[in-house]
N, C-alpha and C positions, 0 to 999 in steps of 0.2 A: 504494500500500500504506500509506502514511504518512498518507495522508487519510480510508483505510478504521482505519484504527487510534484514531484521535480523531473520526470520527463518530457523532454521535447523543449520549445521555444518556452512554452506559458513553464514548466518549471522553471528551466533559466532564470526567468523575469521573479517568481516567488521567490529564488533562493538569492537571487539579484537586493531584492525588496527585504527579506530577511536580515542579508549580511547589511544593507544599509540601516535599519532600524538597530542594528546591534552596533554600529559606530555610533550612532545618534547618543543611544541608551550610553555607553561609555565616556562620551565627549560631556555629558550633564552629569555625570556619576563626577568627572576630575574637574568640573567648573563647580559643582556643589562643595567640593574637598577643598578646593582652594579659597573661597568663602569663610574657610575656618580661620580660627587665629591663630597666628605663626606657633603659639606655645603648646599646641595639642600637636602640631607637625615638628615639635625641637628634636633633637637628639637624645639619647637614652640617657646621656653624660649631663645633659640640660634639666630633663626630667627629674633624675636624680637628685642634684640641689649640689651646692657647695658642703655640705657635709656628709655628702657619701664618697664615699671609696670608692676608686675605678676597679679593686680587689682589694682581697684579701686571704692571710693565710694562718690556717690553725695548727697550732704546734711548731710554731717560725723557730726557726734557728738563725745566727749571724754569726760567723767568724772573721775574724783579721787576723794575718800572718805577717811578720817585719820582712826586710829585705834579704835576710839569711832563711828563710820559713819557719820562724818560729811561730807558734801563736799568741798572737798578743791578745786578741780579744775572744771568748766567748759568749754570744746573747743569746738568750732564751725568753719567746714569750709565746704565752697562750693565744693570744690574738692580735694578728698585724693588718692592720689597713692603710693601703695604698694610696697615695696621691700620685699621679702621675704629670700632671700642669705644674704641681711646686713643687716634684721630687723628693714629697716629706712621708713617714709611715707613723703613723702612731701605734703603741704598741702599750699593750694591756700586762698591769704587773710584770713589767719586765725585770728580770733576773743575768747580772752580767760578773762574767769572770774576768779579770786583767790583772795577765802577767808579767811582771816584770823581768829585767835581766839579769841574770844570775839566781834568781830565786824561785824554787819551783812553786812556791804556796802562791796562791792568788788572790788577790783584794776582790772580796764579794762587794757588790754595790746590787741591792732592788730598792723596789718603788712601787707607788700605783698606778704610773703611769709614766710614759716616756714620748720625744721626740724624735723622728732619726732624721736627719737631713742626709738624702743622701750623696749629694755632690761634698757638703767636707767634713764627711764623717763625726760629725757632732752631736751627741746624744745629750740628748735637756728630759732630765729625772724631774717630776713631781709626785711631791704626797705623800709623804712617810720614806723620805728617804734615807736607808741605812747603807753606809760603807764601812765592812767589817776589815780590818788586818789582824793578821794572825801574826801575834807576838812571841814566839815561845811558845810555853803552853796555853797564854792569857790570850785574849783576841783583845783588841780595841774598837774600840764602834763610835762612829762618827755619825750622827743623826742633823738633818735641815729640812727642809720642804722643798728643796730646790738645787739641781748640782747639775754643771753639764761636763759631760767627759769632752774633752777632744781627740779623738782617736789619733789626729795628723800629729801631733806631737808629745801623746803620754800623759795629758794633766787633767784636771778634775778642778772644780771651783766655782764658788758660790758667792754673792753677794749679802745670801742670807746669813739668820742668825743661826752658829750648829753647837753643839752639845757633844764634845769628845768624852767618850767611858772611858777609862782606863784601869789597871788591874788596881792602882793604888789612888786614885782621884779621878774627878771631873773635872775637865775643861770649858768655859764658855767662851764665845767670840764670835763677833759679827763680821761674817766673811771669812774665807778664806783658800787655798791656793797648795794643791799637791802635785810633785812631779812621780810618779811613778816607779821608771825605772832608776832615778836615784834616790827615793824612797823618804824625798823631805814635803813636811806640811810646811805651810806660812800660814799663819793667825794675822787677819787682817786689822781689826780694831775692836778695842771696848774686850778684852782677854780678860776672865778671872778664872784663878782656877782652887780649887781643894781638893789637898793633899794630904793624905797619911802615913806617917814616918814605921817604915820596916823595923819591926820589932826579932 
């Protein structure tokens, strides 16, 4: 029946008539669409908003190695999300090991939250930030709200107010300034500390 319908001239003409009514019905379908306003036609990246992530990764790991292949850095976090436009990951309780040279123990540094830029390897800790060094058998624990590593050259440093533990006192001071692989802090201003005389 389908073939008795488009035979001959007069089919021709109906399937002629047909394919024309279906450019028609197409041509009003993309003139109605374009009608819309530009943000229901944006991009997925658009959609999404400036606080989503182009990705993301669970279970992130990050490492750094010096120019001999040592490792210098270990990071760990449960949750990394991706900027791709500024090159930045924010990274959920991250957890980082850094090694220095000659010593195989590692300065633990976590937090509740972290930055990573990743053009100059610069990590900015917020929110319960603790940097543990392992003394002997005593650890030392340096707590602030705020500390950023710089991976390019080994230091660690804060504007904020920190709170050093030590095995035999606490130190306070506003700001201050660690080199890593030569293993010195600087206490930037307003320092007091209490100390207990080894008995």
């Amino acid at each position: 029946m389908i073939r008795a319908w488009f035979s001959g001239d007069d089919g021709r003409r109906r399937l002629r008539t047909l394919a024309l009514a279906g450019t028609v019905l197409a041509t009003l379908f993309l003139l109605w669409q374009s009608d819309e306003p530009a943000s229901s036609r944006a991009p997925s990246s658009n959609l999404r908003g400036p606080a989503e992530p182009d990705g993301f990764v669970v279970g992130g790991q990050y490492r750094s190695w010096d120019e001999q292949g040592n490792l210098r850095i270990h990071l760990t976090s449960p949750r990394i999300e991706q900027f791709e436009d500024t090159g930045v990951a924010h990274l959920d309780q991250p957890e980082a090991q850094l090694f220095s040279e000659g010593d195989p123990t590692p300065w633990l540094i976590e937090s509740n939250t972290g930055k990573l830029e990743q053009s100059s390897e610069q990590l900015e800790l917020t929110g319960n930030v603790r940097l543990i060094r392992q003394a002997g058998n005593a650890p030392s624990t340096l707590e602030t709200e705020a500390l950023t590593l710089d991976n390019s050259n080994g230091t660690v440093y804060t504007d904020q107010p920190v709170t050093i533990t030590e095995p035999f006192g606490v130190t306070h001071s506003t700001g201050m300034k660690a080199w890593i692989n030569e293993r010195i802090l600087e206490l930037n201003s307003r320092v007091e500390g209490h100390y207990e005389t080894v008995r």
